[in-house]
PQR file of N, CA, C, O and H, with PARSE charges and radii, in Angstrom:
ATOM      1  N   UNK A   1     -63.249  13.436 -18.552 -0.4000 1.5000
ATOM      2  CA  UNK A   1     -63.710  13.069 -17.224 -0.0000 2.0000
ATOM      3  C   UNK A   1     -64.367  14.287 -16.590  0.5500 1.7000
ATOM      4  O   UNK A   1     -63.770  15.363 -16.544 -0.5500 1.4000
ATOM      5  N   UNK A   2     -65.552  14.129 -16.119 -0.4000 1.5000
ATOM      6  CA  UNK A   2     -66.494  15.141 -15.524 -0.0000 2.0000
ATOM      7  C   UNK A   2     -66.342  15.137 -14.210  0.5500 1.7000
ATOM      8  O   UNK A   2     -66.549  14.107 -13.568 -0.5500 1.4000
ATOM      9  H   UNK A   2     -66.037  13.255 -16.157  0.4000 1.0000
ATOM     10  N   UNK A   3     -65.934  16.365 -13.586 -0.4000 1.5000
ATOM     11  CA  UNK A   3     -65.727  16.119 -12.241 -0.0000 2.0000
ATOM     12  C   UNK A   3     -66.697  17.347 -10.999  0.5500 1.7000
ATOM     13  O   UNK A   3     -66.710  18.493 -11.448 -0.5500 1.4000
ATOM     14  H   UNK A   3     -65.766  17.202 -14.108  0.4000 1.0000
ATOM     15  N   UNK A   4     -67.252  17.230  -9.949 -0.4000 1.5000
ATOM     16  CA  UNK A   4     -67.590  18.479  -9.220 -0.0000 2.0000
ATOM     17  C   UNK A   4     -67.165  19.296  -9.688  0.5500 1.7000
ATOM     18  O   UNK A   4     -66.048  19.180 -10.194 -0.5500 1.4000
ATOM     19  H   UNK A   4     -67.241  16.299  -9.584  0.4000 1.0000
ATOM     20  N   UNK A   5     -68.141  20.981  -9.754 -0.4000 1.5000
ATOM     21  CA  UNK A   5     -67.737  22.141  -9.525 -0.0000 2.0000
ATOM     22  C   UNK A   5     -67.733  23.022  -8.745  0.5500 1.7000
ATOM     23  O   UNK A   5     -68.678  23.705  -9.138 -0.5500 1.4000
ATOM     24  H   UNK A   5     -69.048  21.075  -9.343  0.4000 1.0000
ATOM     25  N   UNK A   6     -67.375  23.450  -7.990 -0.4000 1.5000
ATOM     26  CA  UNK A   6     -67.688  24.150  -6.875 -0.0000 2.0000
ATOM     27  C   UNK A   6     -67.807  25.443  -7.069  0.5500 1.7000
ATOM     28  O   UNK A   6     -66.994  26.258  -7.505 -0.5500 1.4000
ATOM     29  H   UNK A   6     -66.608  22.894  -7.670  0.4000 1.0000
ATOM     30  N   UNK A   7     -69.357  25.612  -6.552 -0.4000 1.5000
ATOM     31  CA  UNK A   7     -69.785  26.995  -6.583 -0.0000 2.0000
ATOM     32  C   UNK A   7     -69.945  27.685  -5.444  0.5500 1.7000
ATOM     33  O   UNK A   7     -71.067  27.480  -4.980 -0.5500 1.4000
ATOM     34  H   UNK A   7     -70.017  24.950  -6.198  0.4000 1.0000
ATOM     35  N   UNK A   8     -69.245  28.471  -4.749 -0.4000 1.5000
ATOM     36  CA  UNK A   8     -69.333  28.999  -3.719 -0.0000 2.0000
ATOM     37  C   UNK A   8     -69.782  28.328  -2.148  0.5500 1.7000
ATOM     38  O   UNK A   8     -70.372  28.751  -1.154 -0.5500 1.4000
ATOM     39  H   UNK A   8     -68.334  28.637  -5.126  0.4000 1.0000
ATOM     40  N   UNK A   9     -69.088  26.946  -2.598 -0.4000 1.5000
ATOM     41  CA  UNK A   9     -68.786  25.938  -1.500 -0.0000 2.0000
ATOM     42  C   UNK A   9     -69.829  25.015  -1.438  0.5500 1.7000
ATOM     43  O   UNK A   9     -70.092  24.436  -0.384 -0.5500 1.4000
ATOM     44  H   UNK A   9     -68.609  26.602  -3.406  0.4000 1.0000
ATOM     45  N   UNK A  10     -70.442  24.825  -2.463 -0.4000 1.5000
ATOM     46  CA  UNK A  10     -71.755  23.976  -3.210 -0.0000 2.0000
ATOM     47  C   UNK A  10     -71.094  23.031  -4.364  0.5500 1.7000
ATOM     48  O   UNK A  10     -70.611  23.504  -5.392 -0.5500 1.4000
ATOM     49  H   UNK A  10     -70.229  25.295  -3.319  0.4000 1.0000
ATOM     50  N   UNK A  11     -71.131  21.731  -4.087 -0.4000 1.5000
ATOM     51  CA  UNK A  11     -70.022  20.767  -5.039 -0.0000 2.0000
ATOM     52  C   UNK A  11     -71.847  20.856  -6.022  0.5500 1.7000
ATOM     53  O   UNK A  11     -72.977  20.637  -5.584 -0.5500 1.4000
ATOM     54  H   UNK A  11     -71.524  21.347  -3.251  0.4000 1.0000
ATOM     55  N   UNK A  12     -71.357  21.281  -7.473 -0.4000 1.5000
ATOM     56  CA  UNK A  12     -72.706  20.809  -8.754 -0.0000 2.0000
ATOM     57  C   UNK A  12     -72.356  19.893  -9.296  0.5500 1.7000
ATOM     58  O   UNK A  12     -71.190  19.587  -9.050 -0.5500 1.4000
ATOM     59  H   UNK A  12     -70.440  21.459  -7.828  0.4000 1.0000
ATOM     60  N   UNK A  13     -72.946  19.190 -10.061 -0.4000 1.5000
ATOM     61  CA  UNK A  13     -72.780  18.312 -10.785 -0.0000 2.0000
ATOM     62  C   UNK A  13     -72.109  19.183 -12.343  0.5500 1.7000
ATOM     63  O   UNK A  13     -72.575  20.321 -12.273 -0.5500 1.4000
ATOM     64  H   UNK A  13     -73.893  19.439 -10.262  0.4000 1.0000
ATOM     65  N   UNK A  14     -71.780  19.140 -12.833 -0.4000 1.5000
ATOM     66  CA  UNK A  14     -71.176  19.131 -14.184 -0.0000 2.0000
ATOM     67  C   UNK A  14     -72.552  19.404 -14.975  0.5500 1.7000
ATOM     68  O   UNK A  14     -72.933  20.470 -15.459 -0.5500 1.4000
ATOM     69  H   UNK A  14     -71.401  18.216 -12.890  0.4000 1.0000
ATOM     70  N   UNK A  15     -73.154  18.227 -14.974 -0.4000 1.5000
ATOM     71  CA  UNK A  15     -74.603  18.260 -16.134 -0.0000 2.0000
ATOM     72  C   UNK A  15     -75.625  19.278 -15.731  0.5500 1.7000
ATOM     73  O   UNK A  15     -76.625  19.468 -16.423 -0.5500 1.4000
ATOM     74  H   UNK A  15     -72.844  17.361 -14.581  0.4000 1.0000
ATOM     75  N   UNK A  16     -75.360  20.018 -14.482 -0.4000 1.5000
ATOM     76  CA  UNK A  16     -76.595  20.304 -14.275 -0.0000 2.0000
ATOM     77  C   UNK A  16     -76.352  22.121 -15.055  0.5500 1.7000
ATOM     78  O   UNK A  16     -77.092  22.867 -15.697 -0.5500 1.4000
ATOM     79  H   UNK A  16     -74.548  19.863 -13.920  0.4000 1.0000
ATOM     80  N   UNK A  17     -74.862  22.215 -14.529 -0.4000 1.5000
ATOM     81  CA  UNK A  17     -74.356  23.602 -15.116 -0.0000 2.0000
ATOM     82  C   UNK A  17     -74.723  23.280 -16.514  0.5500 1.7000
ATOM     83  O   UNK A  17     -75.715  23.911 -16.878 -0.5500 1.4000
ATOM     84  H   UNK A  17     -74.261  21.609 -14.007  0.4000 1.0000
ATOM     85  N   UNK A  18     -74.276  22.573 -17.311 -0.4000 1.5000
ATOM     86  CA  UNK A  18     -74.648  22.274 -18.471 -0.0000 2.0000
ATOM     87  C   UNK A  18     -76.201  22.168 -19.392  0.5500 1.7000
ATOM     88  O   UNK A  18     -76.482  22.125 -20.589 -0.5500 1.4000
ATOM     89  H   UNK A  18     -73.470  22.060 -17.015  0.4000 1.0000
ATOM     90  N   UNK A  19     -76.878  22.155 -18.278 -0.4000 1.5000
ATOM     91  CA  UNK A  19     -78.440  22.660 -18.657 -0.0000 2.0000
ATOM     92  C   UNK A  19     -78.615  23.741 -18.614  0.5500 1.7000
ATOM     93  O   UNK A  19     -79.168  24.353 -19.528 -0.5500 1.4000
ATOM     94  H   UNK A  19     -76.649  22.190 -17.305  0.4000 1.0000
ATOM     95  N   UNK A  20     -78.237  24.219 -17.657 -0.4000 1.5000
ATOM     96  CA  UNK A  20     -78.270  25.409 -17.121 -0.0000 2.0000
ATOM     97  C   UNK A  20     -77.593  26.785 -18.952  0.5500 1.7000
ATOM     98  O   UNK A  20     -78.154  27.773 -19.427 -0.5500 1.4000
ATOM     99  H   UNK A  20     -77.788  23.721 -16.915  0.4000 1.0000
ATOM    100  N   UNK A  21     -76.406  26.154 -19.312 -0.4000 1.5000
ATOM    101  CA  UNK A  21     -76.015  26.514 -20.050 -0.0000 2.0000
ATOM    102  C   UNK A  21     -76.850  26.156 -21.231  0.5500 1.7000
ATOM    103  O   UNK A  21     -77.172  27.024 -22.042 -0.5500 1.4000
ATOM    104  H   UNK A  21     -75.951  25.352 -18.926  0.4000 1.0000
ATOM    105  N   UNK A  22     -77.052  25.467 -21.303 -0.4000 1.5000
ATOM    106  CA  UNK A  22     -77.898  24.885 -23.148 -0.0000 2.0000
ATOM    107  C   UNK A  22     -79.125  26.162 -22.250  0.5500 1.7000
ATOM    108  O   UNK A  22     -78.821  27.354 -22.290 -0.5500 1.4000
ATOM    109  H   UNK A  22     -76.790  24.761 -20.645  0.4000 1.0000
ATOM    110  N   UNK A  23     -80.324  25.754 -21.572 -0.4000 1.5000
ATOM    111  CA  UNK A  23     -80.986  27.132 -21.054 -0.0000 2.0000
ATOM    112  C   UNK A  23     -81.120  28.542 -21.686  0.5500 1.7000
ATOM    113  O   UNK A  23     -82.050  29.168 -22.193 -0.5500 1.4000
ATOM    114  H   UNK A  23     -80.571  24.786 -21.540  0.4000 1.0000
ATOM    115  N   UNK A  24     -79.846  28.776 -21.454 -0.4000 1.5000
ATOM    116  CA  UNK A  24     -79.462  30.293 -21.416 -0.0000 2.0000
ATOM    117  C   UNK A  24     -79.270  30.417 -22.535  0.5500 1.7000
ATOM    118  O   UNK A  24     -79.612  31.515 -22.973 -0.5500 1.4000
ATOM    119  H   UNK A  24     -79.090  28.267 -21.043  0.4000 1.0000
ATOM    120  N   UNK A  25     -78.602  29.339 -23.638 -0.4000 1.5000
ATOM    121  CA  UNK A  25     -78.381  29.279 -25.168 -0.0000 2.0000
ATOM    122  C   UNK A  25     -79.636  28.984 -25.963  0.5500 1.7000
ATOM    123  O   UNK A  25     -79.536  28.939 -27.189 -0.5500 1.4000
ATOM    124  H   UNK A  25     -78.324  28.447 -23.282  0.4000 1.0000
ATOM    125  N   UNK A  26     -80.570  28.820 -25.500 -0.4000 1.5000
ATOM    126  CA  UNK A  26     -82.304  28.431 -26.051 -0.0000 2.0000
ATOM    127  C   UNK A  26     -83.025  30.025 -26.060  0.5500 1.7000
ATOM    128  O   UNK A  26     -83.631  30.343 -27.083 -0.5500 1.4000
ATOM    129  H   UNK A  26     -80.651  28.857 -24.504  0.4000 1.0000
ATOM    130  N   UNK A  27     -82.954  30.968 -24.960 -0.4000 1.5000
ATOM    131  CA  UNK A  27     -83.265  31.808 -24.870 -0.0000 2.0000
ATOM    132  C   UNK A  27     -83.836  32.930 -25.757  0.5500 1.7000
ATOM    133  O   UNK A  27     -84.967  33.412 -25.810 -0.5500 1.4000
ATOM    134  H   UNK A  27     -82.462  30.709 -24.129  0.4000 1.0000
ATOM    135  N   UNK A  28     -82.017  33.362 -26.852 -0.4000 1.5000
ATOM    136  CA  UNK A  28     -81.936  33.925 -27.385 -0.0000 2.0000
ATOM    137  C   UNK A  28     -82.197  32.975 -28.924  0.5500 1.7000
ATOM    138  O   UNK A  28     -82.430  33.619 -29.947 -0.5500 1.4000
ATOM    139  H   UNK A  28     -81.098  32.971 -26.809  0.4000 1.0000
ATOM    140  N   UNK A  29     -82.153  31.815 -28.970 -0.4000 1.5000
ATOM    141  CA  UNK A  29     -82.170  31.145 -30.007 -0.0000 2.0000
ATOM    142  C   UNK A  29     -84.156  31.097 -30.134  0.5500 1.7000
ATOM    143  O   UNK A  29     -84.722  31.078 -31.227 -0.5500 1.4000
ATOM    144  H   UNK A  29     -81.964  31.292 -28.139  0.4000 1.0000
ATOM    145  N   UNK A  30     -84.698  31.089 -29.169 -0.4000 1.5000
ATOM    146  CA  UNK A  30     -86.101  31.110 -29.218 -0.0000 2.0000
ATOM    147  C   UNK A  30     -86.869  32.511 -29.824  0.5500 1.7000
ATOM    148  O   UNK A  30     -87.855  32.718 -30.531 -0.5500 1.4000
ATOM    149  H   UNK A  30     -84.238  31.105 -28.281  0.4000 1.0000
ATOM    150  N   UNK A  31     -85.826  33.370 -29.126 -0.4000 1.5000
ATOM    151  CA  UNK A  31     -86.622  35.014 -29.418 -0.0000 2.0000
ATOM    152  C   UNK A  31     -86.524  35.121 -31.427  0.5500 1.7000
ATOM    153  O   UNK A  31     -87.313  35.443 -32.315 -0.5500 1.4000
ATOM    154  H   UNK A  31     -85.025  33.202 -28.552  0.4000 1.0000
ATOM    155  N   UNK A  32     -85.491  34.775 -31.383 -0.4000 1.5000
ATOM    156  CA  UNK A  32     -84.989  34.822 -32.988 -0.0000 2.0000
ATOM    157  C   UNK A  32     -86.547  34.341 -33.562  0.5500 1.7000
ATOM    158  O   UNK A  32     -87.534  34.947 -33.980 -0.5500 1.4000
ATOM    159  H   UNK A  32     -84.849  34.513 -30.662  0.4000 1.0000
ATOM    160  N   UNK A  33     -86.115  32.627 -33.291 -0.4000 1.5000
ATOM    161  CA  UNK A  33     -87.182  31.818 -33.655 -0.0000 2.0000
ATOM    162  C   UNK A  33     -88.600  32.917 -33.988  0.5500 1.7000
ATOM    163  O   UNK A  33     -88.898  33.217 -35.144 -0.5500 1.4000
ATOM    164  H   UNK A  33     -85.314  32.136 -32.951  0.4000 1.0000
ATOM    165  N   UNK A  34     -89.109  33.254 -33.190 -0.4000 1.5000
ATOM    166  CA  UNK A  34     -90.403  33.891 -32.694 -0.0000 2.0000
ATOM    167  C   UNK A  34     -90.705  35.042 -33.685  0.5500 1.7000
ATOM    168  O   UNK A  34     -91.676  35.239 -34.415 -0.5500 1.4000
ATOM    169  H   UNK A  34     -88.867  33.010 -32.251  0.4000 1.0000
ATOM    170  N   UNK A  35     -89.359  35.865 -33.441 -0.4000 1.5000
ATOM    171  CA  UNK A  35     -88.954  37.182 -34.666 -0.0000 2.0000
ATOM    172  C   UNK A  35     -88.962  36.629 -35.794  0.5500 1.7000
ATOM    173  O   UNK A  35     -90.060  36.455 -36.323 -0.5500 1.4000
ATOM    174  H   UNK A  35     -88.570  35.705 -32.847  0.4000 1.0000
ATOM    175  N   UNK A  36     -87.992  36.281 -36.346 -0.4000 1.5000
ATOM    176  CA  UNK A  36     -88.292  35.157 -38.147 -0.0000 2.0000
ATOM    177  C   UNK A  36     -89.532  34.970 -38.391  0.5500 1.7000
ATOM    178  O   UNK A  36     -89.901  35.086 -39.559 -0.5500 1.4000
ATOM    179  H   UNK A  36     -87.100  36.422 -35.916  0.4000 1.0000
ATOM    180  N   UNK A  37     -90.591  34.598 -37.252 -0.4000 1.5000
ATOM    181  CA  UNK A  37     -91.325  33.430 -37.666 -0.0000 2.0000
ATOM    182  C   UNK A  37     -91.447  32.192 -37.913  0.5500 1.7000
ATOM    183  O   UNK A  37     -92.368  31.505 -38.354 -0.5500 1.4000
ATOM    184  H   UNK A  37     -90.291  34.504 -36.303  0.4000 1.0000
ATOM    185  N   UNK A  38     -89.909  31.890 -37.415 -0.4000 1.5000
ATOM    186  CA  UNK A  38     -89.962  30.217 -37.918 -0.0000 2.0000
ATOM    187  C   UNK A  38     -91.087  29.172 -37.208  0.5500 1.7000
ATOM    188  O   UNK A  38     -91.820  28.549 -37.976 -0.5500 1.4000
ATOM    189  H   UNK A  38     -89.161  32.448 -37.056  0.4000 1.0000
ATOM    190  N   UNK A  39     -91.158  29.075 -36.494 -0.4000 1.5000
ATOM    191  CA  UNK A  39     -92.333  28.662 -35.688 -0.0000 2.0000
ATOM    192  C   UNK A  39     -94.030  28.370 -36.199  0.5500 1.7000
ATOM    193  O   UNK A  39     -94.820  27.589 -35.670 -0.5500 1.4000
ATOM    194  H   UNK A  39     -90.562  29.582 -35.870  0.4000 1.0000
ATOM    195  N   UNK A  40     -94.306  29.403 -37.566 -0.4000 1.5000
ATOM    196  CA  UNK A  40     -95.255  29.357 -37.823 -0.0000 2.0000
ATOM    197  C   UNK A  40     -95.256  27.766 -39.035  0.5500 1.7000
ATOM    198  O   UNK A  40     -96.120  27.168 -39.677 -0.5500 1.4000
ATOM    199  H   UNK A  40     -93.663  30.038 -37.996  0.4000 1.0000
ATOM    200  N   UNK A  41     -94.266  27.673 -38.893 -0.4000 1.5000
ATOM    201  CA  UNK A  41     -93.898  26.366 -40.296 -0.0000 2.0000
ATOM    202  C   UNK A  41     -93.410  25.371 -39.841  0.5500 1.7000
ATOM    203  O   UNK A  41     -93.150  24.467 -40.635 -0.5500 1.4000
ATOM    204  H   UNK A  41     -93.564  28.158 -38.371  0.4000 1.0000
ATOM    205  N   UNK A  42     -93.169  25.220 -38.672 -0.4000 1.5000
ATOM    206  CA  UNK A  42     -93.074  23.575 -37.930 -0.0000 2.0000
ATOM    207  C   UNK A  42     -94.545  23.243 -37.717  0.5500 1.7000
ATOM    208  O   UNK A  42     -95.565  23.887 -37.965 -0.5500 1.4000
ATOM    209  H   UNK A  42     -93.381  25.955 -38.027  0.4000 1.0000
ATOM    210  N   UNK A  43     -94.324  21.918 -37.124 -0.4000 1.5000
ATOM    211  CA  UNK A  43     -95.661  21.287 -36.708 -0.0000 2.0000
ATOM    212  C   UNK A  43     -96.084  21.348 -35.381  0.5500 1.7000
ATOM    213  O   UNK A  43     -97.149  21.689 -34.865 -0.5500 1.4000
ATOM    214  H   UNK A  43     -93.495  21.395 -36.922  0.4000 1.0000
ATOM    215  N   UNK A  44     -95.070  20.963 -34.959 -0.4000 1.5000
ATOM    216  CA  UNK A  44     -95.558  21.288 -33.150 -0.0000 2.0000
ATOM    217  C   UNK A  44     -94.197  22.153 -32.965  0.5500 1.7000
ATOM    218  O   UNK A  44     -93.036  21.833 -33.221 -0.5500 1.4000
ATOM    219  H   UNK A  44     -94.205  20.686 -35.378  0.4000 1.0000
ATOM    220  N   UNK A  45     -94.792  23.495 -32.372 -0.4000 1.5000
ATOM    221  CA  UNK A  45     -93.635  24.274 -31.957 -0.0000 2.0000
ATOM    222  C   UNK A  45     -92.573  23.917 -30.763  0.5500 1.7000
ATOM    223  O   UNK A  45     -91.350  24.055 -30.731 -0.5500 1.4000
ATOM    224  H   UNK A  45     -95.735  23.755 -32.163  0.4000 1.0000
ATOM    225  N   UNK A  46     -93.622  23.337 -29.659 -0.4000 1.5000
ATOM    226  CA  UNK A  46     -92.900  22.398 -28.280 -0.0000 2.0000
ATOM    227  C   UNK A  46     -92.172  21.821 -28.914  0.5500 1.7000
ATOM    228  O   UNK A  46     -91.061  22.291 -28.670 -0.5500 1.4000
ATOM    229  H   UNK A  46     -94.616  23.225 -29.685  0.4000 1.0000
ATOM    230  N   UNK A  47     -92.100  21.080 -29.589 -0.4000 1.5000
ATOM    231  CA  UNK A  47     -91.299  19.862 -29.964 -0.0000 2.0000
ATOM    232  C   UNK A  47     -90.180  19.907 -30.764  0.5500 1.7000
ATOM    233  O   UNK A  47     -89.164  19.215 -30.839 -0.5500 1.4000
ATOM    234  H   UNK A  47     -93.003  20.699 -29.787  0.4000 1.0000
ATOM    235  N   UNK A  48     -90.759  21.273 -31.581 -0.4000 1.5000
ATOM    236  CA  UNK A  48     -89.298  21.370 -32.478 -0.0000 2.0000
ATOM    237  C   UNK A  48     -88.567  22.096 -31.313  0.5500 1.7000
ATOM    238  O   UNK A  48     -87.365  21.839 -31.380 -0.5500 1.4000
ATOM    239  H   UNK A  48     -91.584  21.835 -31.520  0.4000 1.0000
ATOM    240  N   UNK A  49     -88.881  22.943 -30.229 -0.4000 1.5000
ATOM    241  CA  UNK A  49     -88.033  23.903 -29.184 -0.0000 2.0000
ATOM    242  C   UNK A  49     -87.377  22.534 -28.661  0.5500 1.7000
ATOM    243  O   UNK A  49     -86.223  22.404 -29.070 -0.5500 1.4000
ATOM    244  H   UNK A  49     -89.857  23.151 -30.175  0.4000 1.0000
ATOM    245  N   UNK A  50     -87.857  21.440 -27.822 -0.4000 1.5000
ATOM    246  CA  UNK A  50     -87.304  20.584 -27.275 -0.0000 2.0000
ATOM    247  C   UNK A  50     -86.255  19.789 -27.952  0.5500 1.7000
ATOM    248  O   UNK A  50     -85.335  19.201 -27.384 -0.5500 1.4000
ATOM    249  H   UNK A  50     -88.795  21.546 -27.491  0.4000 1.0000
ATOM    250  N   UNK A  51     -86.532  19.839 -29.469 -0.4000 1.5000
ATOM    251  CA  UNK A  51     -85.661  19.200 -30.450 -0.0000 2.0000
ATOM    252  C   UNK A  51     -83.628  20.034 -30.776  0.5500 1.7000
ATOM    253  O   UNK A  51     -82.495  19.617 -31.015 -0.5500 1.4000
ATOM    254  H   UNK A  51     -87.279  20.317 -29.930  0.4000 1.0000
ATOM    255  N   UNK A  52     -84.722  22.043 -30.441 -0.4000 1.5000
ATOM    256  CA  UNK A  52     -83.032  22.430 -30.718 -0.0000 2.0000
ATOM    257  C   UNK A  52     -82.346  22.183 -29.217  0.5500 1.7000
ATOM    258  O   UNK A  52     -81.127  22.148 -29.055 -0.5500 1.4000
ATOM    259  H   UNK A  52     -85.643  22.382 -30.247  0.4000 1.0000
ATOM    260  N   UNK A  53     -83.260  22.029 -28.211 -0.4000 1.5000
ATOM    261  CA  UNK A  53     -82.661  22.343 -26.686 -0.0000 2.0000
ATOM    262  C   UNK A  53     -82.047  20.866 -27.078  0.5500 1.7000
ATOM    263  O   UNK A  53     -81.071  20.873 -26.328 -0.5500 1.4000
ATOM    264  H   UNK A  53     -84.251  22.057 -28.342  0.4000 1.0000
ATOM    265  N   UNK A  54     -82.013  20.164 -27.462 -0.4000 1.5000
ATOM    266  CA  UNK A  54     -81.346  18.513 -26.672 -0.0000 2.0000
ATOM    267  C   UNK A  54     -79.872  18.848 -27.893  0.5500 1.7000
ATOM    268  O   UNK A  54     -78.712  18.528 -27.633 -0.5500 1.4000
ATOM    269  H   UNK A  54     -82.805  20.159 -28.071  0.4000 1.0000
ATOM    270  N   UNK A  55     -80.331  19.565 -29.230 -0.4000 1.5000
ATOM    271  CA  UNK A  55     -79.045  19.831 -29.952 -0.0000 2.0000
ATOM    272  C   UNK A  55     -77.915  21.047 -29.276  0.5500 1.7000
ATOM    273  O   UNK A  55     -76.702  21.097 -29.476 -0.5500 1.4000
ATOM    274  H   UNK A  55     -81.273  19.825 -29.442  0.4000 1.0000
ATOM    275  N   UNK A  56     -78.623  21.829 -28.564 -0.4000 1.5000
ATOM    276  CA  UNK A  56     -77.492  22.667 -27.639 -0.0000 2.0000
ATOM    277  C   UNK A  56     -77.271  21.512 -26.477  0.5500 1.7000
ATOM    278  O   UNK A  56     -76.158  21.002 -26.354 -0.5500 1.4000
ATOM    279  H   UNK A  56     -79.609  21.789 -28.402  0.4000 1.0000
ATOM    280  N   UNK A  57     -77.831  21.312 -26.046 -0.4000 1.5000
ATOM    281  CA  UNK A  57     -77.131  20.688 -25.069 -0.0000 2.0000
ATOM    282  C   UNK A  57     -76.238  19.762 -25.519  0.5500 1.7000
ATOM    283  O   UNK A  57     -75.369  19.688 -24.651 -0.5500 1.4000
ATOM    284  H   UNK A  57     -78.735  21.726 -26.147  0.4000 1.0000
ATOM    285  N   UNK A  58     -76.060  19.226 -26.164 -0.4000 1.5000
ATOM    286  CA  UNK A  58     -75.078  17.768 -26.274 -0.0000 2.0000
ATOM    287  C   UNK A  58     -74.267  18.442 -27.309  0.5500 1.7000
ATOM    288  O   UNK A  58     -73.712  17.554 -27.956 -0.5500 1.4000
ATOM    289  H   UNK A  58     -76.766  19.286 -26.869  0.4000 1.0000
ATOM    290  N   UNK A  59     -73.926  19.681 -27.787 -0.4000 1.5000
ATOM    291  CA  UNK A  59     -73.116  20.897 -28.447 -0.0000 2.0000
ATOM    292  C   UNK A  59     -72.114  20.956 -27.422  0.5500 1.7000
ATOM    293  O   UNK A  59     -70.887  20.860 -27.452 -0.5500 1.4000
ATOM    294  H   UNK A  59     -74.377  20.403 -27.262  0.4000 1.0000
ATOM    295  N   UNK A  60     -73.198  21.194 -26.235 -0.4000 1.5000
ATOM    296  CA  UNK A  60     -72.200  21.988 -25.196 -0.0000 2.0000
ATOM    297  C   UNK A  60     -71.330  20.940 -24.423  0.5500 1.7000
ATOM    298  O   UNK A  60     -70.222  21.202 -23.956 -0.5500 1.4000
ATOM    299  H   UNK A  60     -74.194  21.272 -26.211  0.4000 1.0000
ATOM    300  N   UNK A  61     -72.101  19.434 -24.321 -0.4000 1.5000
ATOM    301  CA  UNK A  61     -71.726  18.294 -23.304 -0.0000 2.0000
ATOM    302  C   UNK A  61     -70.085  17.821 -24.448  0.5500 1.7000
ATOM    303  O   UNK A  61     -68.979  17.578 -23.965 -0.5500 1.4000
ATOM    304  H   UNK A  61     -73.001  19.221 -24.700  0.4000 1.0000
ATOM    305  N   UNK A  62     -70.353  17.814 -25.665 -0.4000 1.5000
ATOM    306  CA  UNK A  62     -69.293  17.716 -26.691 -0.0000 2.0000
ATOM    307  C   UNK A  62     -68.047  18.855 -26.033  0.5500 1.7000
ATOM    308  O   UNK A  62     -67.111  18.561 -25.289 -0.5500 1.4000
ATOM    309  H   UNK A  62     -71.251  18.012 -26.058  0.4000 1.0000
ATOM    310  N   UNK A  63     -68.336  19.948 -26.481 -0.4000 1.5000
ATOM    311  CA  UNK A  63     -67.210  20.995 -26.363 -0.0000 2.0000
ATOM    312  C   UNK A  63     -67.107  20.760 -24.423  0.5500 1.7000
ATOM    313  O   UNK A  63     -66.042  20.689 -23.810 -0.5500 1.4000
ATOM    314  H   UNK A  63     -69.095  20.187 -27.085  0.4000 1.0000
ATOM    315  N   UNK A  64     -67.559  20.734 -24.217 -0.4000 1.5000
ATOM    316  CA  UNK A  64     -67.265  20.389 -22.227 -0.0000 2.0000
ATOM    317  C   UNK A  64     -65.884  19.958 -22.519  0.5500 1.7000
ATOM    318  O   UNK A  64     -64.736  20.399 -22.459 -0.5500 1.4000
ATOM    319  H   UNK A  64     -68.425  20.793 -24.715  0.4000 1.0000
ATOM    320  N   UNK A  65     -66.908  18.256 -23.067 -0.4000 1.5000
ATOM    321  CA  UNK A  65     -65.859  17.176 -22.898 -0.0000 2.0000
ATOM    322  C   UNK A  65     -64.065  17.370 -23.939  0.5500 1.7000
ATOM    323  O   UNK A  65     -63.007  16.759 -23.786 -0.5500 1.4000
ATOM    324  H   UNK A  65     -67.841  17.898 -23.116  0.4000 1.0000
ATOM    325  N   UNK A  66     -64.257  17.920 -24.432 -0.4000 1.5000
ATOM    326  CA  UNK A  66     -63.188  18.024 -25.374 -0.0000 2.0000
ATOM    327  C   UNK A  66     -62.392  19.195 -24.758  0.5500 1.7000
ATOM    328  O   UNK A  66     -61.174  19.299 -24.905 -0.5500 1.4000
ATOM    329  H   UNK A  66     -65.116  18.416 -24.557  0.4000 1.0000
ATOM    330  N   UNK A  67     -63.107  20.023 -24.098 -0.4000 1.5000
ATOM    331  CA  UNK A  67     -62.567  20.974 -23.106 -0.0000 2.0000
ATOM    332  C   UNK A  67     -61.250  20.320 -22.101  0.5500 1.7000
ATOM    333  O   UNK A  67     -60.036  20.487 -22.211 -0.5500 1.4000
ATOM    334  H   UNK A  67     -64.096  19.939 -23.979  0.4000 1.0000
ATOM    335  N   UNK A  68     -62.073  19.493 -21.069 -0.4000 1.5000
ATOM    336  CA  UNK A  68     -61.560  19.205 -20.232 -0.0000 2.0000
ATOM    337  C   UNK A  68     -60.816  17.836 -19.912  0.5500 1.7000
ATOM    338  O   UNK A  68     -60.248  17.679 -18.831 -0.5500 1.4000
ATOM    339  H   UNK A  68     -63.059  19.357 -20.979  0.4000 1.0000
TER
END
């Protein structure tokens, strides 16, 4: 069960921290990307980025939920 969080007297939503988090986990997962080179061997680079962001996120919405 997902409930308010309160951030310094600001009720968030749950999901939004949770973007916020997948975000911050894309970051460093992108720079890599970029360094490797992996990027040069997909097809559309947008798309594969949008493809790992929706796999962190629902990583993180999983471990949330099993969290709490």
């Amino acid at each position: 069960m997902f409930s308010e969080i309160n951030i310094l007297g600001v009720y968030v939503a749950p999901f939004a921290v949770m973007l916020l988090l997948a975000w911050l986990a894309m970051m460093p997962l992108s720079l890599i990307s970029v360094r490797l080179g992996l990027l040069r061997h997909v097809w559309h680079p947008g798309l594969f980025k949008l493809c790992v962001y929706v796999i962190v996120l629902a990583a993180i919405v999983r471990a949330w939920s099993a969290w709490t």
